[in-house]
N, CA and C atoms as a LAMMPS dump frame, in Angstrom:
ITEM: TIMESTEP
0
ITEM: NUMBER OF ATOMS
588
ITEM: BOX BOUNDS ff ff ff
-5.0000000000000000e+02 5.0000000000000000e+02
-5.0000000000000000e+02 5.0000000000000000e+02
-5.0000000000000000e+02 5.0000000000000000e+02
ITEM: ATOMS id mol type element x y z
1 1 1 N 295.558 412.367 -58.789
2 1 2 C 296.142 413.548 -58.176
3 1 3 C 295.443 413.785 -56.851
4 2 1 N 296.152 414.128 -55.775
5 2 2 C 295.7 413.983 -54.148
6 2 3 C 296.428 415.205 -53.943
7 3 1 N 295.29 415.897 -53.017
8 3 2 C 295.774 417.336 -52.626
9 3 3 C 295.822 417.309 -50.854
10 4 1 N 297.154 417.851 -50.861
11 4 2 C 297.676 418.027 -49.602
12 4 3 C 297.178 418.929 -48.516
13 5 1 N 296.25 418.728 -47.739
14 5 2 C 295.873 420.132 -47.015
15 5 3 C 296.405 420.33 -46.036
16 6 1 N 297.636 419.962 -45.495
17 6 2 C 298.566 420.816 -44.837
18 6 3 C 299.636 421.282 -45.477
19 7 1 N 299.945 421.051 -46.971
20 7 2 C 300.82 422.186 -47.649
21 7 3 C 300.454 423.022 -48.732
22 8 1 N 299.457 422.45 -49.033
23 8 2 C 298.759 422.654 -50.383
24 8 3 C 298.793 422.683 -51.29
25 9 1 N 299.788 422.242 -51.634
26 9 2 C 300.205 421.303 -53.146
27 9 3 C 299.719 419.88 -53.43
28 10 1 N 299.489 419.892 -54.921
29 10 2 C 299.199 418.873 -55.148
30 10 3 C 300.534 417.361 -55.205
31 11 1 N 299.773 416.014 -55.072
32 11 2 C 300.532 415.175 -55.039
33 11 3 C 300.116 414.541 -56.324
34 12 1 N 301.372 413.39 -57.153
35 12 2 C 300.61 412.595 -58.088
36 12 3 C 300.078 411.721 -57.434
37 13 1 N 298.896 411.121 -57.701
38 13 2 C 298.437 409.638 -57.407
39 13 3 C 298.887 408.443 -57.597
40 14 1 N 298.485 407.637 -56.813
41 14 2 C 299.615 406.605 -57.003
42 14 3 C 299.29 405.909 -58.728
43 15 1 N 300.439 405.349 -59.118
44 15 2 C 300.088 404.852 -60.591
45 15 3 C 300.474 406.119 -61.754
46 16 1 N 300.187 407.453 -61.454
47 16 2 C 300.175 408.723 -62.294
48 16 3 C 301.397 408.721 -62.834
49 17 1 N 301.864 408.516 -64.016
50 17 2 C 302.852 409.181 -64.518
51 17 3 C 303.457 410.617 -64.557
52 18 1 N 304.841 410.929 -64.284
53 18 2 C 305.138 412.26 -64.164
54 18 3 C 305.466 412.713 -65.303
55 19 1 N 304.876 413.917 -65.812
56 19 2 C 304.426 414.567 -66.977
57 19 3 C 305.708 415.312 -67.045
58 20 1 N 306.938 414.769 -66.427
59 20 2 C 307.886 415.801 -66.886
60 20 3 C 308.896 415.809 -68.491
61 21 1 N 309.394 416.325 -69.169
62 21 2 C 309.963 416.201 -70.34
63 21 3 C 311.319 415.363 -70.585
64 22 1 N 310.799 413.966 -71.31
65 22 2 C 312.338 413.26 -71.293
66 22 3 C 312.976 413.675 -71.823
67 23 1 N 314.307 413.375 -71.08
68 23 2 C 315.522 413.444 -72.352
69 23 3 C 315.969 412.961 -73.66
70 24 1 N 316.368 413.219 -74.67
71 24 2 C 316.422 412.462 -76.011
72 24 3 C 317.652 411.453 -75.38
73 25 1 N 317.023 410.367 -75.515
74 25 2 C 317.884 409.134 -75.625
75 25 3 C 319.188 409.116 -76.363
76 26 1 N 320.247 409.501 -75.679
77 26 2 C 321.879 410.102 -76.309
78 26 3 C 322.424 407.842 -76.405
79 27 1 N 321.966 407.178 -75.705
80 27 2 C 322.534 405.729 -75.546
81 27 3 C 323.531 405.503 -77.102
82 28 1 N 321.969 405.813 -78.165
83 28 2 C 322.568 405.197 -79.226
84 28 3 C 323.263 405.691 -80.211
85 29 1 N 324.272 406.986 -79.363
86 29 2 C 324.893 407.969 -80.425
87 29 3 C 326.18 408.058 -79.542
88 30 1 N 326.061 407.118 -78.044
89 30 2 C 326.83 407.413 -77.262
90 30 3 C 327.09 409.015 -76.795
91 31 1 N 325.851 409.677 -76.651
92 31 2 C 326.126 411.101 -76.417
93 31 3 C 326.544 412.37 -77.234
94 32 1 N 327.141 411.706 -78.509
95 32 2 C 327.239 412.497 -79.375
96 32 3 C 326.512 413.687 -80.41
97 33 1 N 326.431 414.35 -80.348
98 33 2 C 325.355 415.654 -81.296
99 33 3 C 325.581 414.289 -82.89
100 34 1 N 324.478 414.386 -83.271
101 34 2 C 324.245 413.836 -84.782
102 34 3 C 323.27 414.644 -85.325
103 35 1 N 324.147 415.065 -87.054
104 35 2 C 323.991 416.135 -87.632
105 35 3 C 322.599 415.202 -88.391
106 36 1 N 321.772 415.839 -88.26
107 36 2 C 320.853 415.945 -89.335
108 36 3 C 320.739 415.958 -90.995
109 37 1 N 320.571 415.178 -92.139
110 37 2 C 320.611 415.239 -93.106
111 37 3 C 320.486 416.586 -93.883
112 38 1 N 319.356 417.022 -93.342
113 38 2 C 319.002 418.405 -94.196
114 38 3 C 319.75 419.733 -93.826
115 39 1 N 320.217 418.953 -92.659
116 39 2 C 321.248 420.119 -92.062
117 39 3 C 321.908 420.714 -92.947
118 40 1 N 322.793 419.122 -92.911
119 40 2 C 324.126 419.141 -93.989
120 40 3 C 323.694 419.918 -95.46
121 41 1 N 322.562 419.48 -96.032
122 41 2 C 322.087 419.899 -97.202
123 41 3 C 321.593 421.09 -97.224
124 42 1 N 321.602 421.662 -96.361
125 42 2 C 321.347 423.728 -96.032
126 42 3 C 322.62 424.16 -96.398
127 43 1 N 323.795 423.326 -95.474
128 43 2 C 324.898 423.833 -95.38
129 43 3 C 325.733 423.998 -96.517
130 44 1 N 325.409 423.143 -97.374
131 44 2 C 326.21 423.42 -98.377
132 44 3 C 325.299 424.021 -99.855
133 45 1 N 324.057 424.049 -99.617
134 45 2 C 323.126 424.913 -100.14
135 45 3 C 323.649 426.449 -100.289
136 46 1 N 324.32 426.442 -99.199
137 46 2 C 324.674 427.958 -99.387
138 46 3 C 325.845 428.521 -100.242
139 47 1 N 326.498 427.346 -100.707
140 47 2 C 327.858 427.316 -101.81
141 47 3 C 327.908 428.654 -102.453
142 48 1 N 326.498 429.343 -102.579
143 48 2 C 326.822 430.533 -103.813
144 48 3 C 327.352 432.054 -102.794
145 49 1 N 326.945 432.339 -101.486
146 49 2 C 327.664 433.052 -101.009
147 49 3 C 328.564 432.868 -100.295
148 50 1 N 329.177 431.489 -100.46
149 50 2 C 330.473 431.573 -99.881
150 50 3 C 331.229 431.661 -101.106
151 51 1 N 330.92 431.409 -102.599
152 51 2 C 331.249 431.593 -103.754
153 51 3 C 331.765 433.242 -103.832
154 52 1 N 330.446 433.785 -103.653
155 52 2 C 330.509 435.428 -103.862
156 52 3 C 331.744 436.227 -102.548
157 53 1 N 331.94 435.563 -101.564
158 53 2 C 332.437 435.775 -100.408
159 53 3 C 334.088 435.843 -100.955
160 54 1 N 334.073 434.627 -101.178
161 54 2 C 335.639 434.334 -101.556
162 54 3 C 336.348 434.919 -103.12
163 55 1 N 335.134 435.234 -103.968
164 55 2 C 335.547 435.662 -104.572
165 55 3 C 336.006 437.5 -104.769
166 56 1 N 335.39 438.197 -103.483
167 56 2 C 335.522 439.44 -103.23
168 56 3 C 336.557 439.416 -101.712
169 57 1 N 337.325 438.784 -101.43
170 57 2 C 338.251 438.409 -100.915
171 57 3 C 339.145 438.272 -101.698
172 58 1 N 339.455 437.147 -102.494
173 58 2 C 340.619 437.06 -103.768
174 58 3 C 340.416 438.475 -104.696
175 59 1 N 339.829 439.073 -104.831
176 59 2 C 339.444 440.503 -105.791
177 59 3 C 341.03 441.453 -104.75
178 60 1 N 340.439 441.813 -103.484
179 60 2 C 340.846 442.536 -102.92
180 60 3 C 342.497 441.955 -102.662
181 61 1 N 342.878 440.415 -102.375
182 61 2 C 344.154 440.182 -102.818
183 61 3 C 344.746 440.736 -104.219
184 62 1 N 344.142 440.297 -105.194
185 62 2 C 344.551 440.315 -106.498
186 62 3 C 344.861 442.309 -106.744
187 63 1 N 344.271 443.017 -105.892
188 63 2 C 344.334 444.404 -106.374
189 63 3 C 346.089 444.786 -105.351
190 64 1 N 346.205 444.199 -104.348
191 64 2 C 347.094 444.389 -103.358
192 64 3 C 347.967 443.615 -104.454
193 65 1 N 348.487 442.455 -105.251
194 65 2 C 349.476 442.182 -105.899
195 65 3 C 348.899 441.857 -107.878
196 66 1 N 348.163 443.371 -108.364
197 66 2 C 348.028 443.324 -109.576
198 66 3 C 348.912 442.811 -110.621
199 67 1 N 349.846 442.394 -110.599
200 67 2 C 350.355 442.703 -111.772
201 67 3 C 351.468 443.736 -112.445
202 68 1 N 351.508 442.817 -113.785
203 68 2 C 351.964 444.215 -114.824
204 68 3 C 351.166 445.187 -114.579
205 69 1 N 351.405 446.503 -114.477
206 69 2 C 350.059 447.47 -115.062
207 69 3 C 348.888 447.124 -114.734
208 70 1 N 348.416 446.387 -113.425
209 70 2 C 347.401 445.988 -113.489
210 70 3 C 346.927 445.268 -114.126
211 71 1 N 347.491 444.596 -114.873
212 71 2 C 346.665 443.781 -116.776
213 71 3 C 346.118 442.939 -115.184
214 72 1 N 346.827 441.957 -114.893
215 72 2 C 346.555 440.666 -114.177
216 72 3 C 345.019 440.765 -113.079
217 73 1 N 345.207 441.532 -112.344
218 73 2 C 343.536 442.477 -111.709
219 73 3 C 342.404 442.86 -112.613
220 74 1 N 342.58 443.299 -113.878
221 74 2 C 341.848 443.799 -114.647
222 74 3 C 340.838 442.73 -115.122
223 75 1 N 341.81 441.901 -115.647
224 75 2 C 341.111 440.751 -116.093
225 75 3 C 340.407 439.893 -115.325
226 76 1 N 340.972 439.619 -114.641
227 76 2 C 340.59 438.626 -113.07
228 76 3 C 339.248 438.773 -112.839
229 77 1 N 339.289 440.023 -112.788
230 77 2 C 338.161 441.02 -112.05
231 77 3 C 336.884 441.336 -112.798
232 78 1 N 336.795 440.662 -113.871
233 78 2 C 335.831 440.938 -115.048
234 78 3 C 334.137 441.251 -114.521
235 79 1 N 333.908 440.4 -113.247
236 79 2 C 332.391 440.414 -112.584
237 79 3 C 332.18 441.767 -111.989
238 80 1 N 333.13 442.65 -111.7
239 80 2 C 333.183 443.716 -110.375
240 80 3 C 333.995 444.876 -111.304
241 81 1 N 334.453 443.993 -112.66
242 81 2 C 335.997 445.583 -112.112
243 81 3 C 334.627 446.928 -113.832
244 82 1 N 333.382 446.839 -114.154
245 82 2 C 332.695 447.687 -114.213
246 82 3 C 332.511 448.666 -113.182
247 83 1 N 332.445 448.32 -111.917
248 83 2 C 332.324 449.262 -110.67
249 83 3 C 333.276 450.555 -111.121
250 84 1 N 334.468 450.315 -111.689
251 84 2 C 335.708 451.724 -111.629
252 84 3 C 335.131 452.306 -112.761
253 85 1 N 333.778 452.344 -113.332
254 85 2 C 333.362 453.18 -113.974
255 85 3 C 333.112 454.673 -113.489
256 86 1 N 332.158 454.932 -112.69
257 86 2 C 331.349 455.54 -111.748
258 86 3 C 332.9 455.836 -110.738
259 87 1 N 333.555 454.956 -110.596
260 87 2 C 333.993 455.52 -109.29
261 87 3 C 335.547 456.663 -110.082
262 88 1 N 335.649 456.053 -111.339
263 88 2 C 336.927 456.721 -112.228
264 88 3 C 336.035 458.352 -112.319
265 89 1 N 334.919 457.846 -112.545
266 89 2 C 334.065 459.419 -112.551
267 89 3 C 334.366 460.057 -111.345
268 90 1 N 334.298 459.877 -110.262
269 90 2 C 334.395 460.337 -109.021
270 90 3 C 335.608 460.448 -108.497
271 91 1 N 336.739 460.509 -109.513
272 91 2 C 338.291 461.102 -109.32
273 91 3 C 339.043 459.886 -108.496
274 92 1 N 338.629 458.719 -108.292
275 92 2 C 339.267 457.496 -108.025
276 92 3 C 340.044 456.826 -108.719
277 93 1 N 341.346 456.886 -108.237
278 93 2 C 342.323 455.795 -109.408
279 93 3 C 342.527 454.797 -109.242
280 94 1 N 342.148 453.285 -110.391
281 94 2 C 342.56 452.331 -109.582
282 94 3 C 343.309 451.677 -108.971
283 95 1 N 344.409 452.564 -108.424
284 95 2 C 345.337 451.86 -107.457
285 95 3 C 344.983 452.434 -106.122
286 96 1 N 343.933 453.523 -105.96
287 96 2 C 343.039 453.634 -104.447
288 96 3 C 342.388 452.52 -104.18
289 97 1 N 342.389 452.296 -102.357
290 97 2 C 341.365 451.197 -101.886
291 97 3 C 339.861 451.786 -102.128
292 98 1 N 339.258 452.6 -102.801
293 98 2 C 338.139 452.855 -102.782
294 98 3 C 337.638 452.659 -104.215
295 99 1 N 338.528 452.165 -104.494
296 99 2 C 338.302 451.532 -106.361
297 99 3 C 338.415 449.832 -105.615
298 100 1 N 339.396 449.536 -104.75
299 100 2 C 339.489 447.848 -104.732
300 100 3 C 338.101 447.564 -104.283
301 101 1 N 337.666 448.1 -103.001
302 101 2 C 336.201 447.971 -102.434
303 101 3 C 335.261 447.622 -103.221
304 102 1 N 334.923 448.871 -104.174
305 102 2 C 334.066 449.09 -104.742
306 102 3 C 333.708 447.884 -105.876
307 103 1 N 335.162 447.595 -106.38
308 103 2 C 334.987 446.252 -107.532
309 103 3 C 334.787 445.063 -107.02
310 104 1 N 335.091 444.924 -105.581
311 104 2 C 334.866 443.689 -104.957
312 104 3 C 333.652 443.426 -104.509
313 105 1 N 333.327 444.828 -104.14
314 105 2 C 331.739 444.105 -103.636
315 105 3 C 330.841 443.945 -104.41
316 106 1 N 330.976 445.214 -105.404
317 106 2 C 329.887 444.477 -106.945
318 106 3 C 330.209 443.386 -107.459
319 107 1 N 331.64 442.543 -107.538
320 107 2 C 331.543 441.401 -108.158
321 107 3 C 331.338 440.701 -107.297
322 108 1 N 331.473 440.971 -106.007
323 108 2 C 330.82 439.587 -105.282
324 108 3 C 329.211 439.309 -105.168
325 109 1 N 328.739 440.566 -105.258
326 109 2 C 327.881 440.637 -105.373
327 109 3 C 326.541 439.812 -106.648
328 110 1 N 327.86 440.175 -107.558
329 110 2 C 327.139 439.436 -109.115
330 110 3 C 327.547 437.646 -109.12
331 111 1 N 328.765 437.782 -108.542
332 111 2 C 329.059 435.841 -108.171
333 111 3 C 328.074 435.329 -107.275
334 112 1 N 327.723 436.125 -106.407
335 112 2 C 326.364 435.485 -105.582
336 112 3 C 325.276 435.241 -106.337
337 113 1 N 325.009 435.805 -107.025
338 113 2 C 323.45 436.285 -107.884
339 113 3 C 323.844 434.95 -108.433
340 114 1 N 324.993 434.866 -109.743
341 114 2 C 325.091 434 -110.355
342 114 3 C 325.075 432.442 -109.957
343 115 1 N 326.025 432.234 -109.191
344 115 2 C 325.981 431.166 -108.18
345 115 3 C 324.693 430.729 -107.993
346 116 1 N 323.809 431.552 -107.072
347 116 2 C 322.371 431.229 -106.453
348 116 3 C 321.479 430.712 -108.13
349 117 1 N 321.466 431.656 -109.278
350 117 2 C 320.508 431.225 -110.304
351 117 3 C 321.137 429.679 -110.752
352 118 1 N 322.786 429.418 -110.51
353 118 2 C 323.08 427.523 -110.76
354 118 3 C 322.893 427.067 -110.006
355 119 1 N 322.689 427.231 -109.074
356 119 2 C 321.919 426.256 -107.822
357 119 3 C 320.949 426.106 -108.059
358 120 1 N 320.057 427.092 -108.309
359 120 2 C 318.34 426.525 -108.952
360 120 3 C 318.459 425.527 -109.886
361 121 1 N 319.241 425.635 -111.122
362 121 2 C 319.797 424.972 -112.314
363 121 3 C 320.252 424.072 -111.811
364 122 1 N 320.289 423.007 -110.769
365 122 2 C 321.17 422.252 -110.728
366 122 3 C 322.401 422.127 -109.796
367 123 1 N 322.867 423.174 -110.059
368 123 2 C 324.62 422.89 -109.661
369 123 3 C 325.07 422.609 -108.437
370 124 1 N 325.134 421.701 -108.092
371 124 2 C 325.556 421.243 -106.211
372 124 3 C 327.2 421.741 -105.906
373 125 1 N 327.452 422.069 -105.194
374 125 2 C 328.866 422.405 -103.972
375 125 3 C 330.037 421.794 -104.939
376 126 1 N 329.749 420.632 -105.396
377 126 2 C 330.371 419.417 -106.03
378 126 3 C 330.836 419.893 -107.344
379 127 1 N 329.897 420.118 -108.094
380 127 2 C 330.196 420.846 -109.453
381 127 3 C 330.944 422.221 -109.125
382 128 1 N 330.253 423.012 -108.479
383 128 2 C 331.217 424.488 -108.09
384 128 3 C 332.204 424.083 -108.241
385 129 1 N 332.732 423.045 -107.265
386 129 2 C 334.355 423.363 -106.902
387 129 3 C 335.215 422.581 -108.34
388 130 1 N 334.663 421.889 -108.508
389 130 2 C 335.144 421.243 -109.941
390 130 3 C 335.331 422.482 -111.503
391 131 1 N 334.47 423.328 -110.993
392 131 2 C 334.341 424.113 -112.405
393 131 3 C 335.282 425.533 -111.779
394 132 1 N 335.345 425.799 -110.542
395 132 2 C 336.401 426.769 -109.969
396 132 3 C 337.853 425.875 -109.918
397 133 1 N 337.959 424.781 -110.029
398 133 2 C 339.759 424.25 -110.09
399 133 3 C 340.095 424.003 -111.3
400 134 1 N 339.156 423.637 -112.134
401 134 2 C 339.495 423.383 -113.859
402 134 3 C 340.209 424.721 -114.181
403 135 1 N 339.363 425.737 -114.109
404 135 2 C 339.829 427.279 -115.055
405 135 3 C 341.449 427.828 -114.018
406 136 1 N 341.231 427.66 -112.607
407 136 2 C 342.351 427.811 -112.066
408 136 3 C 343.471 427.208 -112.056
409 137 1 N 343.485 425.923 -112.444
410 137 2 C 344.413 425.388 -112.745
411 137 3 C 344.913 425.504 -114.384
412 138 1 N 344.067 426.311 -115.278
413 138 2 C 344.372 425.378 -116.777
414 138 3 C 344.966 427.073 -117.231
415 139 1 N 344.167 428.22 -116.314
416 139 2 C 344.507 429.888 -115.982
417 139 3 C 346.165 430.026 -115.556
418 140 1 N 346.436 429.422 -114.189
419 140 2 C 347.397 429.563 -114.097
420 140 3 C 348.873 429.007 -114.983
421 141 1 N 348.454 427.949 -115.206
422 141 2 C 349.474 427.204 -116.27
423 141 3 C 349.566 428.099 -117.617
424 142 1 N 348.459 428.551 -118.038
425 142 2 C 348.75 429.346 -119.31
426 142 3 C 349.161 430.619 -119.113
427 143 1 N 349.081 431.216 -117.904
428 143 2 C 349.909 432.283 -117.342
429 143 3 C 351.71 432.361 -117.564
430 144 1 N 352.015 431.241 -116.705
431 144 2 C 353.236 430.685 -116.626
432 144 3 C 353.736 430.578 -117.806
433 145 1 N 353.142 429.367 -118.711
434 145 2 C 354.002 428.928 -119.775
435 145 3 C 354.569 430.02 -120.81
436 146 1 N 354.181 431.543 -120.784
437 146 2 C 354.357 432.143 -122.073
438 146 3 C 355.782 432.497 -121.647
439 147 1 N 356.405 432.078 -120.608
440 147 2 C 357.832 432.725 -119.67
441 147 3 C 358.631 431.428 -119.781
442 148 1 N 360.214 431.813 -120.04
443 148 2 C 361.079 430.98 -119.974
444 148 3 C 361.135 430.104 -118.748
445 149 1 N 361.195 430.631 -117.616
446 149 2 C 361.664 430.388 -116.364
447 149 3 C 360.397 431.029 -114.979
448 150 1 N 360.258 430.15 -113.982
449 150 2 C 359.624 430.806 -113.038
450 150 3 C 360.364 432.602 -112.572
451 151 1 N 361.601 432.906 -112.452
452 151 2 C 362.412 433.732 -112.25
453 151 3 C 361.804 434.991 -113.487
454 152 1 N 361.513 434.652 -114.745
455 152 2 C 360.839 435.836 -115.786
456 152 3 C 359.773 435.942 -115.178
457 153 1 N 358.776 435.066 -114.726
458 153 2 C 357.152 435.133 -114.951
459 153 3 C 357.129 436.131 -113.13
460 154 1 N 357.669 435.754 -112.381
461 154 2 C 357.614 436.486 -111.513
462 154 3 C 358.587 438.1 -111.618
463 155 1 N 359.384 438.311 -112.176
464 155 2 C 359.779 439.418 -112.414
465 155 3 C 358.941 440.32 -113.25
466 156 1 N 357.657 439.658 -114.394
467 156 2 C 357.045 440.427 -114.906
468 156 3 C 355.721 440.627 -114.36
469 157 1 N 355.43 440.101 -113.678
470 157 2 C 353.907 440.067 -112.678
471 157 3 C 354.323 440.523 -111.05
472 158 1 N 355.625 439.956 -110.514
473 158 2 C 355.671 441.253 -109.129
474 158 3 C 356.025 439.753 -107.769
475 159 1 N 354.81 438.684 -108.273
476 159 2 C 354.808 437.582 -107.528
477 159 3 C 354.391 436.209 -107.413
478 160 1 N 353.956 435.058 -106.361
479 160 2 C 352.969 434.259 -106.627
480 160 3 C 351.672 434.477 -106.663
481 161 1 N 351.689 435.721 -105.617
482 161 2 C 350.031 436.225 -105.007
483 161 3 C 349.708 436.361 -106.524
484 162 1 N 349.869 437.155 -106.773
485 162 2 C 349.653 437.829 -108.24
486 162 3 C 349.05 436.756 -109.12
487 163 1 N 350.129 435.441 -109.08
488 163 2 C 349.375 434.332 -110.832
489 163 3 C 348.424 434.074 -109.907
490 164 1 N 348.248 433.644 -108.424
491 164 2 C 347.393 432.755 -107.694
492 164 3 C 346.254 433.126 -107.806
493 165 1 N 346.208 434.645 -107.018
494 165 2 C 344.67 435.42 -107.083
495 165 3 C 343.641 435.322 -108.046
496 166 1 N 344.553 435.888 -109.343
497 166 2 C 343.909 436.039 -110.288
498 166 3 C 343.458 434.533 -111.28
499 167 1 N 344.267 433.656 -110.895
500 167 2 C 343.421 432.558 -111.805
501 167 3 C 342.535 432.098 -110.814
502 168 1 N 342.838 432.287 -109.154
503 168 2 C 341.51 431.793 -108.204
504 168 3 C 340.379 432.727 -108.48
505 169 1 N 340.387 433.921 -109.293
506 169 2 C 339.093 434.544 -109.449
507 169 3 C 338.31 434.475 -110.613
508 170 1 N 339.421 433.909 -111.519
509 170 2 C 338.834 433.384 -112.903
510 170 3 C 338.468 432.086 -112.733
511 171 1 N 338.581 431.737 -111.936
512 171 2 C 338.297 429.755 -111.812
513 171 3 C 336.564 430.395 -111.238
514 172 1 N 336.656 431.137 -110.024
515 172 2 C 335.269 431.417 -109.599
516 172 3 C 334.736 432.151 -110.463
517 173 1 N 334.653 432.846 -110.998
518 173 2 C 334.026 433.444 -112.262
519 173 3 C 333.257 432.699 -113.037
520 174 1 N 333.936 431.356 -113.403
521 174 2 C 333.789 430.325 -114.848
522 174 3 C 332.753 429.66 -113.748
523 175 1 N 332.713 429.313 -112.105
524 175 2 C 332.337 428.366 -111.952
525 175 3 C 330.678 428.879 -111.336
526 176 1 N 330.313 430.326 -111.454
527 176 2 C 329.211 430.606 -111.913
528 176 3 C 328.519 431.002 -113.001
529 177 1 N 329.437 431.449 -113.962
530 177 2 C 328.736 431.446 -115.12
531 177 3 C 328.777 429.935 -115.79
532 178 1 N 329.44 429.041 -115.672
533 178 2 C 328.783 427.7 -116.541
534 178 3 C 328.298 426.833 -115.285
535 179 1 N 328.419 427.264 -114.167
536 179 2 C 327.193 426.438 -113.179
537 179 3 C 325.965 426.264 -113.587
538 180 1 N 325.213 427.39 -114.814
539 180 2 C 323.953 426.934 -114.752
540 180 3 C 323.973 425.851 -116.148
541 181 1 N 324.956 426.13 -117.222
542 181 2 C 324.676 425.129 -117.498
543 181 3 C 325.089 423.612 -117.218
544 182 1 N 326.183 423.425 -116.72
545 182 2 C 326.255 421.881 -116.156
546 182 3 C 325.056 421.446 -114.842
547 183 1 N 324.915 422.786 -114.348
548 183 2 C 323.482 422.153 -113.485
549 183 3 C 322.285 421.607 -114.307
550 184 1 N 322.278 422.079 -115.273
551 184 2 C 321.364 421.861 -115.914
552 184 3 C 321.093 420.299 -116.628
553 185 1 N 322.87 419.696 -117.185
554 185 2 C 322.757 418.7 -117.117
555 185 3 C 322.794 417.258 -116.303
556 186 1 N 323.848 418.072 -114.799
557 186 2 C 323.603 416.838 -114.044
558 186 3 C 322.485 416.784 -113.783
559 187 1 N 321.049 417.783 -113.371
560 187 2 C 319.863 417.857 -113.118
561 187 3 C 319.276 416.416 -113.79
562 188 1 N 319.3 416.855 -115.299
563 188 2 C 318.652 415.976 -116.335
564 188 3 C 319.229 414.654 -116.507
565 189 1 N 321.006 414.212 -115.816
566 189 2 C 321.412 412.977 -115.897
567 189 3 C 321.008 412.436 -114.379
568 190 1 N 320.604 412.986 -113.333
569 190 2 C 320.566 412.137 -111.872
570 190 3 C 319.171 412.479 -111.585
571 191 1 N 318.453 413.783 -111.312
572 191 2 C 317.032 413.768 -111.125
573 191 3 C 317.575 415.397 -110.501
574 192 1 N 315.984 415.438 -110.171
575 192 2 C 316.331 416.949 -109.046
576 192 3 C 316.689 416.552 -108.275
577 193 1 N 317.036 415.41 -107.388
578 193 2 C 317.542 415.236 -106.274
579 193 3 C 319.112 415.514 -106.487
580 194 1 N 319.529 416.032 -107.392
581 194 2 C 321.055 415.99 -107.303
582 194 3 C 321.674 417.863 -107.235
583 195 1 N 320.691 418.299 -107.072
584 195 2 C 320.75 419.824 -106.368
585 195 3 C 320.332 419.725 -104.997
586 196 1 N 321.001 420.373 -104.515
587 196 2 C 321.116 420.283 -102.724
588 196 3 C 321.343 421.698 -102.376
């Protein structure tokens, strides 16, 4: 390093490397952003509140197209719909949005909880969605079949929203409460590495 005394800055010396910060070598990605492994494995780590998310989303569908009498919401709603306890106390009926709210966010609330304790147990993104399409698919079909015709089953329930919601909230329902135990066994058939 050689100092300039007519500007007074320093110079590098000859040979000195410039200490400035390289760029990450993009050549061998051709420039492209490349996602990180653990990234990915955060990202879908988080399966249980997008679990709890969607399932207080479908809640709040399912109350907008209940049903008979509500039967179809009622049931659906088994994680959250305790909330219209307290709120039936407080002169709320459940066909107010301050009864739908209220059941949605406590059950999403409890699908998160649940969710998060099968993820400890085991249960990867993978299993979720497998144990939320089994009950929704096997829910809705047993919905249907007790009706002659699509034309009855929708005249006695109102719509599609209606069978859809409610077996998409019973599929998420089932797929945190037996998340912990199938986590438990893929755990014990692949290693802990098979929770992410």
């Amino acid at each position: 390093m050689t100092h300039d005394p007519m500007h007074g800055s320093a110079e590098p010396a000859a040979g000195a490397t410039n200490p400035t910060r390289l760029e990450p070598d993009a050549t061998r990605t051709g420039g492209a952003p490349v996602s990180e492994p653990h990234e990915e494995a955060a990202l879908w780590s988080r399966w249980p509140a997008l679990a709890g998310a969607a399932w207080a989303v479908t809640c709040l569908v399912s109350h907008a197209h209940p049903g008979d009498e509500y039967g179809l919401y009622v049931v659906s709603s088994v994680l959250g719909i305790w909330a219209a306890v307290p709120v039936g106390w407080a002169g709320g009926g459940i066909g107010e949005a301050g009864m739908s709210m209220a059941v949605a966010a406590c059950g999403g609330f409890v699908a998160w909880g649940l969710g998060s304790l099968a993820r400890r147990f085991g249960a990867t993104v993978g299993v979720a969605l497998a144990l939320w399409a089994t009950p929704t698919g096997l829910v809705l079909w047993g919905l249907l079949r007790d009706f002659s015709s699509i034309d009855d089953a929708l005249g006695k329930n109102g719509s599609w929203t209606a069978y859809l919601a409610a077996s998409s909230n019973v599929g998420w329902t089932g797929a945190v409460v037996f998340g912990m135990p199938v986590g438990v066994l893929v755990r014990s058939l692949r290693g802990p590495s098979a929770a992410r």
